[in-house]
C-alpha positions, 0 to 999 in steps of 0.5 A: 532478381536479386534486387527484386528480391530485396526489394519485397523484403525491406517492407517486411523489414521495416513492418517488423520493426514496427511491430516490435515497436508497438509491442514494446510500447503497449508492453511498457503502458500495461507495466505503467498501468499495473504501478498505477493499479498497485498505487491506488490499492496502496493509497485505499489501504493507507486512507482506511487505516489512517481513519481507523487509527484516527477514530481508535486515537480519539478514543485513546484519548478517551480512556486516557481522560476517564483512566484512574490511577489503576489504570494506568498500566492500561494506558500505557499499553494502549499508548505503546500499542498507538506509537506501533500501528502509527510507525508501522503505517509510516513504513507503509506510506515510505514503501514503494508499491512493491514493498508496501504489500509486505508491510501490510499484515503488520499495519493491520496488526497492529492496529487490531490490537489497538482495536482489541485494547480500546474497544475490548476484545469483543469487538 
């Protein structure tokens, strides 16, 4: 009876090992999914904003060509406000996919200001 017994419940056994291992296996591809997913939104923002700052850059340059000696203090705002928003997109593109979402806000800040310095602030 014993070995009746036993018999029945090592199929049991192995199905569940089985079982277990399907769960870990569809748990570990849903994670590699998520990263994936996280990585795209990650290169999205950083395409936009690399256009963005590339279009605000020309016409940086622009107003640097058309500047007169009045203003100058101008340019050299618009030009710190440049160097900031390109450092805070190169600390996004070094992030990992977790922490490129943290830096986000600051990138966009900073390239609104830019935004805000070119354009005016009616825009």
């Amino acid at each position: 009876m014993r070995a009746l017994l036993l018999s029945l419940m090592l199929p049991l056994a192995a199905f569940a090992q089985t079982a277990g291992e399907k769960v870990k296996k569809e748990t570990a591809e849903a994670v590699d999914a998520s990263k994936q997913y996280v990585n795209e939104k990650k290169e999205d923002f950083e395409a936009r904003m690399e256009a963005r700052l590339a279009e605000l850059r020309a016409k940086t340059k622009s107003v640097k060509e058309s500047t007169q000696a009045g203003a100058k203090e101008k340019l050299a705002v618009l030009e710190k406000q440049e160097k900031a928003a390109a450092e805070r997109l190169a600390a996004v593109k070094k992030a990992g996919a977790s922490a490129w979402q943290s830096l986000r806000a600051g990138v966009e800040q900073a390239v609104d200001d830019l935004d805000k310095g070119v354009n005016g602030p009616t825009k």
